[in-house]
C-alpha positions in Angstrom: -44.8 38.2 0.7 -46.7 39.6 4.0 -47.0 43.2 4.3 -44.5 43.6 7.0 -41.5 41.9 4.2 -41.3 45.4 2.6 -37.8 46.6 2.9 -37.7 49.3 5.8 -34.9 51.7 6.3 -34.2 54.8 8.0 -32.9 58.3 6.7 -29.7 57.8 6.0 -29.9 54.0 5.7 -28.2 51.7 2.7 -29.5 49.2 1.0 -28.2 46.7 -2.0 -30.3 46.8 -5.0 -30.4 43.2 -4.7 -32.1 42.8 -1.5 -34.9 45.1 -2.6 -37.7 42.3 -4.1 -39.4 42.9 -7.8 -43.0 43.1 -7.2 -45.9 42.4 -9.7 -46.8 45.7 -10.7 -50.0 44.6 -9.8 -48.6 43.9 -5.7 -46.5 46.9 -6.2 -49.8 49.4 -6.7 -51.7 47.8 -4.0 -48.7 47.9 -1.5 -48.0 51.5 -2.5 -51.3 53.3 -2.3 -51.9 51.2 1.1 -48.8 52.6 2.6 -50.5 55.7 1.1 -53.6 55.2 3.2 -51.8 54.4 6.3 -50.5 58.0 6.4 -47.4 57.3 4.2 -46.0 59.7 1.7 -44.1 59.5 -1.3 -40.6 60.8 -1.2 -39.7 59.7 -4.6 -40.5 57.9 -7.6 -38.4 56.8 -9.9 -37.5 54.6 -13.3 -34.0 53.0 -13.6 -32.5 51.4 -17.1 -30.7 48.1 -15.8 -30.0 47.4 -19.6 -30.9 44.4 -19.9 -33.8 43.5 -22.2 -36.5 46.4 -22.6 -38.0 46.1 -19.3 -37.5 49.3 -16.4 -37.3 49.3 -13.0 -39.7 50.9 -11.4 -39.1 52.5 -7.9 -41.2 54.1 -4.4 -39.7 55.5 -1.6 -42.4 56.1 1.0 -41.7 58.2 4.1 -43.9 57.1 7.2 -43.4 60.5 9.1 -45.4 58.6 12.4 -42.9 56.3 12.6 -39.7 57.8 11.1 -38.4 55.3 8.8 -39.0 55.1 4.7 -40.6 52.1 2.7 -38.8 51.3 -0.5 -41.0 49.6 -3.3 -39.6 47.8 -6.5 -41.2 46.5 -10.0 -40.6 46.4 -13.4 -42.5 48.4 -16.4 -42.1 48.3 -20.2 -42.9 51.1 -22.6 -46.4 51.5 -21.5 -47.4 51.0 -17.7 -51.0 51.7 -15.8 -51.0 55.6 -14.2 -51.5 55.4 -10.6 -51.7 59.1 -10.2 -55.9 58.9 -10.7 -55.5 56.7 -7.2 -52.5 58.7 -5.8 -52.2 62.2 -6.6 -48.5 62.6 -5.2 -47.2 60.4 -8.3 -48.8 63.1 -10.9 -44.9 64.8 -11.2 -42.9 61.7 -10.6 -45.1 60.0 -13.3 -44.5 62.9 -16.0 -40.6 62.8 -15.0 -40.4 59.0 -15.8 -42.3 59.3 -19.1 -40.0 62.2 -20.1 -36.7 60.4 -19.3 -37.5 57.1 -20.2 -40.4 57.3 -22.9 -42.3 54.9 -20.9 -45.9 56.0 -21.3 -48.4 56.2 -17.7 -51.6 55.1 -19.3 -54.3 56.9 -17.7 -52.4 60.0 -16.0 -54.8 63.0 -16.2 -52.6 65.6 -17.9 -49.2 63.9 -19.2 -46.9 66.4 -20.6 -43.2 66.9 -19.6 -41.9 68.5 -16.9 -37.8 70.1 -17.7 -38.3 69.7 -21.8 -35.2 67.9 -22.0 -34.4 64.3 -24.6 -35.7 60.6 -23.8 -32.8 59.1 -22.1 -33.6 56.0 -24.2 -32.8 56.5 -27.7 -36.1 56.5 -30.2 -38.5 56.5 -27.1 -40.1 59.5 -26.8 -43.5 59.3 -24.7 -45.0 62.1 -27.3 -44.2 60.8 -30.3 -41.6 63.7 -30.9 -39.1 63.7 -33.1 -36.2 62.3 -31.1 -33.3 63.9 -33.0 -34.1 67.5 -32.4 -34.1 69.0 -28.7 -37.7 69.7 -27.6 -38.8 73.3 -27.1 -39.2 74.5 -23.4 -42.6 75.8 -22.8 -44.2 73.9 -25.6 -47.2 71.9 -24.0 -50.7 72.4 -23.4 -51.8 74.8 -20.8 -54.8 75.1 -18.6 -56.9 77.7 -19.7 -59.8 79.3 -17.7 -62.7 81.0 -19.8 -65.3 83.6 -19.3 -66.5 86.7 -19.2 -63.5 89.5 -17.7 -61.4 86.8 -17.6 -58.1 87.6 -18.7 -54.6 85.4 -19.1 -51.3 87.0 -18.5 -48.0 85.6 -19.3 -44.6 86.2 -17.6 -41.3 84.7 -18.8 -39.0 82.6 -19.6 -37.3 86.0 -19.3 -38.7 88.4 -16.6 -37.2 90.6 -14.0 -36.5 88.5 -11.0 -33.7 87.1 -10.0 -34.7 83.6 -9.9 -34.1 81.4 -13.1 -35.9 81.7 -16.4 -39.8 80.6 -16.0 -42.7 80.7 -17.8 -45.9 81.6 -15.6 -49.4 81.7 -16.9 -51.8 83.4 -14.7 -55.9 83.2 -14.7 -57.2 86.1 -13.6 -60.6 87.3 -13.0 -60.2 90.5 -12.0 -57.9 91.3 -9.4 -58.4 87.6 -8.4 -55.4 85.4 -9.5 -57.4 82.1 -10.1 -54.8 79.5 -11.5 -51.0 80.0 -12.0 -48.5 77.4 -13.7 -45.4 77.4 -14.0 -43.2 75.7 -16.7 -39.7 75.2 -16.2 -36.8 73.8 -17.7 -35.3 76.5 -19.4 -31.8 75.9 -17.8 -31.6 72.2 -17.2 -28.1 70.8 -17.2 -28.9 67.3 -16.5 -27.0 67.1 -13.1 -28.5 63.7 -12.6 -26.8 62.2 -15.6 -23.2 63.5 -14.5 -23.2 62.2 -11.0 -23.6 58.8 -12.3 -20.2 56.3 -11.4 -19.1 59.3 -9.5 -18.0 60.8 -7.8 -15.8 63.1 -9.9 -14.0 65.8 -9.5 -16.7 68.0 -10.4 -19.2 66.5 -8.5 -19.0 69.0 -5.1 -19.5 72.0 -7.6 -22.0 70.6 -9.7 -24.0 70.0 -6.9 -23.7 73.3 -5.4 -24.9 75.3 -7.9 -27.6 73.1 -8.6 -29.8 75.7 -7.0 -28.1 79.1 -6.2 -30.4 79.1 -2.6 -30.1 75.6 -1.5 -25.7 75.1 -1.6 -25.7 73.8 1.7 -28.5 71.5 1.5 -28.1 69.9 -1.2 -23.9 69.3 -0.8 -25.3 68.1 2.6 -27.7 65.5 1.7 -25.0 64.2 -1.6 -22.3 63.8 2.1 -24.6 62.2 4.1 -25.1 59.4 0.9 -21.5 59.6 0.5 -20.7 58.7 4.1 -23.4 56.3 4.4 -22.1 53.9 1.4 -18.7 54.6 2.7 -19.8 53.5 6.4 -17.8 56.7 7.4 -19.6 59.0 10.6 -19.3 62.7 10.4 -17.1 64.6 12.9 -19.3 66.2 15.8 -17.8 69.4 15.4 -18.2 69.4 11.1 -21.7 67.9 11.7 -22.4 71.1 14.5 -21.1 73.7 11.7 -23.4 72.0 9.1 -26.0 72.6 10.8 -25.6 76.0 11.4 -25.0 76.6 8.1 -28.3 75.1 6.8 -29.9 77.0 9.3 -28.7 80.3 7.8 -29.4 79.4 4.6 -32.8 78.5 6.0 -32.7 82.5 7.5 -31.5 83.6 4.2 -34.6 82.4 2.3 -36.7 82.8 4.7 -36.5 86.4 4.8 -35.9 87.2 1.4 -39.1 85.0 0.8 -40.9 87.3 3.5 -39.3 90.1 1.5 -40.9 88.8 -1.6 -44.4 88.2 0.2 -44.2 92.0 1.0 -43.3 92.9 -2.3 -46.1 91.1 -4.0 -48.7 93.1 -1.9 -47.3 96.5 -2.5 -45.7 97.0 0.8 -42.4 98.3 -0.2 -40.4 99.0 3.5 -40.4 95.1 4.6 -39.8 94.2 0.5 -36.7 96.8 0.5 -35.2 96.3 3.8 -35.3 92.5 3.5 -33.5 92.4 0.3 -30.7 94.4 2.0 -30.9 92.0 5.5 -31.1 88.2 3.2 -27.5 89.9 2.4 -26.4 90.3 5.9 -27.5 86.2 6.3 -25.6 85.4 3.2 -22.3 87.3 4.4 -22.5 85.2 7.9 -21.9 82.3 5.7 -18.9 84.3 3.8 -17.6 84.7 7.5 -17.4 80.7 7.5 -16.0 79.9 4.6 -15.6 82.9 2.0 -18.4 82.3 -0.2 -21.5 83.8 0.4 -24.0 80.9 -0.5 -21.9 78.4 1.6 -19.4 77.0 -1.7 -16.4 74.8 -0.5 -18.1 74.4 3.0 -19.7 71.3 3.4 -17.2 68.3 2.2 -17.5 64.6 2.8 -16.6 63.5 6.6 -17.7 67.1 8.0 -16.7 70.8 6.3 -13.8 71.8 4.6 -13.4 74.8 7.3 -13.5 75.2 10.8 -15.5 78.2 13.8 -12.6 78.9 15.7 -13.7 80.5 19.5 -12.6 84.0 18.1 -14.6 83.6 14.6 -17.6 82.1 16.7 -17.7 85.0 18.8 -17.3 87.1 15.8 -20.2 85.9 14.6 -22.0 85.9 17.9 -22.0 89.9 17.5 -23.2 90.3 13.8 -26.1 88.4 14.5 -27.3 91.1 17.4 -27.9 93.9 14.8 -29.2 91.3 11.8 -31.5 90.0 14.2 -32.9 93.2 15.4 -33.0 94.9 11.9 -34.9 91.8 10.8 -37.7 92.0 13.5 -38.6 95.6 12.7 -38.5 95.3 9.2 -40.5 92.0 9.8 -43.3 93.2 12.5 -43.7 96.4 10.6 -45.5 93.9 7.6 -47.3 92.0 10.2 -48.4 95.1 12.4 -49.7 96.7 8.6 -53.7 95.7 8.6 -53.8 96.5 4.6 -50.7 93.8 4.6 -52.5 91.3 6.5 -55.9 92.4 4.7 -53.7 90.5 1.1 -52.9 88.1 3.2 -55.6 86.6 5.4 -57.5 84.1 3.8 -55.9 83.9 0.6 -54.6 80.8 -1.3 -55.7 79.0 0.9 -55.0 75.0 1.4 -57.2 72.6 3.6 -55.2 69.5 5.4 -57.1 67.4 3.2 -55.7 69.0 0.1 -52.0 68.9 1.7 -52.2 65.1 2.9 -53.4 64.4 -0.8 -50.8 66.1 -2.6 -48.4 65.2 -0.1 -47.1 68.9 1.1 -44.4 69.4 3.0 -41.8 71.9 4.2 -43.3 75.3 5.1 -46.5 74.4 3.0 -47.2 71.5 5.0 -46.8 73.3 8.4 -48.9 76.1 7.7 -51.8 73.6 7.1 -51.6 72.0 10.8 -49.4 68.7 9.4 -46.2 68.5 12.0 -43.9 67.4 8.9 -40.5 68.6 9.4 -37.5 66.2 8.4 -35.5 67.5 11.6 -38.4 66.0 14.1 -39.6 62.9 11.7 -36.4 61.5 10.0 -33.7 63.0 11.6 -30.2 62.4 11.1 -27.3 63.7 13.1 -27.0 66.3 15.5 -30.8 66.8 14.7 -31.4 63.2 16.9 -30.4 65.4 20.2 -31.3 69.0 19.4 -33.7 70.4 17.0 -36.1 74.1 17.1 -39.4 73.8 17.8 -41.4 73.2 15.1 -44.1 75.8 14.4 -47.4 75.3 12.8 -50.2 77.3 11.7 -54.4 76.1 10.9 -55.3 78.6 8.4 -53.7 77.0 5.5 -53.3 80.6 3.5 -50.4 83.3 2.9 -50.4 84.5 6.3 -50.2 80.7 7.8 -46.9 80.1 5.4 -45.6 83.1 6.2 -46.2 83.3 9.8 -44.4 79.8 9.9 -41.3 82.2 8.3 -41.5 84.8 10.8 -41.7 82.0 13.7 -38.5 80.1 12.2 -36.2 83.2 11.6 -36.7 83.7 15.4 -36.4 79.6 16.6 -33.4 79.5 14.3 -31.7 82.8 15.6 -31.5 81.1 19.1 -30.3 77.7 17.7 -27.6 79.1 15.9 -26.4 81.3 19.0 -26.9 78.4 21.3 -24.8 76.0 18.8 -21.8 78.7 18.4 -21.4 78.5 22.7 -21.5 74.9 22.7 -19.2 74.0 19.4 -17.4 70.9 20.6 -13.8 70.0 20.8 -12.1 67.5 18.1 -11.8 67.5 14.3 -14.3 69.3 12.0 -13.9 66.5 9.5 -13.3 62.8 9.4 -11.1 61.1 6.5 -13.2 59.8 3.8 -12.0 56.9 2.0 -11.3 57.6 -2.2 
């Protein structure tokens, strides 16, 4: 098979399981890490139990950001397979996932330990050798560990005071100087994954929005976009316009409460206090569309389950004049603060190199000088015709990511506005087949 037989998609693309070829896991590696080295990225890894024999399939989905189209990769593995992640560094999580749900062991993988402490999917496989009748503990693994002279470890969690979920953190400090942090989660997993398979059921829209309390609308909208692709169904122009803007104030929602945060963490309470107060005003725009503040019941197969009618468009056309305007001063004050941008500047800092090896993307990608933005390199929908610019920073450090905030409230402000003038005419949804 010649380089160029690899099954190639775009976003948004099906494919049948059986035209995707089984490689030797030998072909499989080499293939991988070269689309790896051609400036590919992996977008997911997985293991699947066909149940037949002992045997798993193993699969890579590779996202080619220059060209805008994803590689998928196929081959099989038994209970012990060779780690790539000493070759590839993006497979280090995806390797740890597999081993956890599956029991199949990565031989070689620098620091194999689990990832949401939940039970091998496989009975009597457990990649630990645990006992596979009891539930493991969350938290329970090794740790790194930093040691010295004034070097001190500080633990937070599973319960803190934040209103994220339970997490356990473990901080290296030297000082003042926050060295290492990890993070072990898992403390609330409810195995969505497992529940969505054969679906969909009638739980299946609300499972998936409260997967993550901040991310309703995009994860309902990427579980519709599968739906309509394997149902060949296109969204309505009008329900896939009103999508949009309601990812983009979700995006304004966590974007300033994150800036919020930022402020917060350095001591700087006026941007930390107002922004909790304006991520609210964000969150009630979305109420405006459908009655629930994090989007719930919005985004339905075929388009949304509710529609912007002129009067509620220009409704929400007016609220946004005082958000927006609350949300720069509270904003600029941080950034025109020199102790604020004292914490800031320089600070965890990232090189590209680091980001192209670990394969960064999102907000942590852009602040590093990588143009990685699903909405310019894979984009689906109204996003082929109209996206923001897409802002980037060089530094690589707190101010670069938040900078790259500040610079998307204010592209994302105008979208939204323009989008609400220009809703067009015809149904917000399009019938779905059962």
């Amino acid at each position: 098979m010649s380089r160029d037989d690899l099954q190639t998609l775009p976003n948004g693309g099906v494919l049948s399981r059986a035209d995707i070829p089984v490689l030797t896991y030998a072909d499989y590696s080499e293939r991988l890490l070269a689309e790896i080295a051609n400036g590919g990225r992996v977008a997911a890894c997985f293991a699947d139990d066909p149940g037949a024999g002992d045997e798993l399939d193993l699969y890579a989905l590779i996202a080619r950001d220059r060209q805008g189209d994803l590689r998928l990769l196929r081959t099989r593995i038994g209970d012990r397979f060779a780690s790539l992640t000493p070759r590839c560094t993006q497979l280090h999580l995806f390797e740890r996932e597999i081993a956890e749900q599956y029991g199949a062991v990565p031989e070689g993988h620098p620091w194999l330990k689990p990832v949401r402490f939940h039970g091998s999917w496989r009975p009597g496989q457990d990649a630990w050798g645990r006992d596979t009748d009891s539930h493991p503990i969350p938290g329970d693994m090794d740790f790194y560990r930093v040691e010295g002279e004034e070097v001190h470890e500080v633990a937070v969690g599973p319960v803190h005071a934040g209103v994220i979920e339970p997490g356990h953190f473990r901080f290296q400090c030297h000082g003042e100087e926050v060295m290492h942090l990890e993070i072990s989660l898992g403390y609330q997993h409810r195995a969505i994954e497992r529940h969505l398979i054969g679906g969909p059921y009638p739980l299946t829209p609300f499972q998936l929005e409260t997967a993550a309390g901040d991310t309703t609308i995009g994860h309902m909208t990427a579980w519709c976009q599968i739906s309509e692709a394997l149902a060949g169904v296109s969204v309505s122009s009008r329900g896939d316009r009103l999508r949009a803007v309601a990812l983009e104030l979700e995006r304004l929602a966590n974007h300033v409460g994150d800036l919020g945060a930022i402020a917060g963490d350095v001591g700087f309470l006026p941007t930390a206090s107002y922004c909790g107060r304006l991520r609210g005003d964000y969150l009630n725009l979305t109420a405006e569309l459908c009655g629930s503040r994090f989007g719930r019941g919005l985004v339905r197969p075929g388009g949304t389950a509710f529609d912007c009618d002129p009067a509620l468009a220009e409704k929400l056309l007016k609220r946004l004049e005082p958000v927006e305007r609350n949300t720069r001063g509270a904003i600029e004050l941080m950034f025109d603060t020199p102790s604020v941008l004292a914490r800031l500047e320089g600070t965890g800092k990232i090189s590209v190199e680091t980001a192209l090896e670990l394969g960064l993307v999102g907000v942590a990608a852009r602040a590093c000088d990588l143009r990685r933005d699903v909405r310019l390199n894979h984009p689906v929908g109204i996003w082929r015709d109209s996206f923001n610019p897409i802002p980037h920073e060089e530094s690589g450090d707190v101010f670069a990511r938040a900078s790259i905030r500040l610079k998307e409230i204010y592209a994302s402000l105008a979208w939204i506005r323009k989008q609400l003038r220009e809703l067009p005419a015809g149904p917000h949804c399009t019938p779905v087949p059962p």
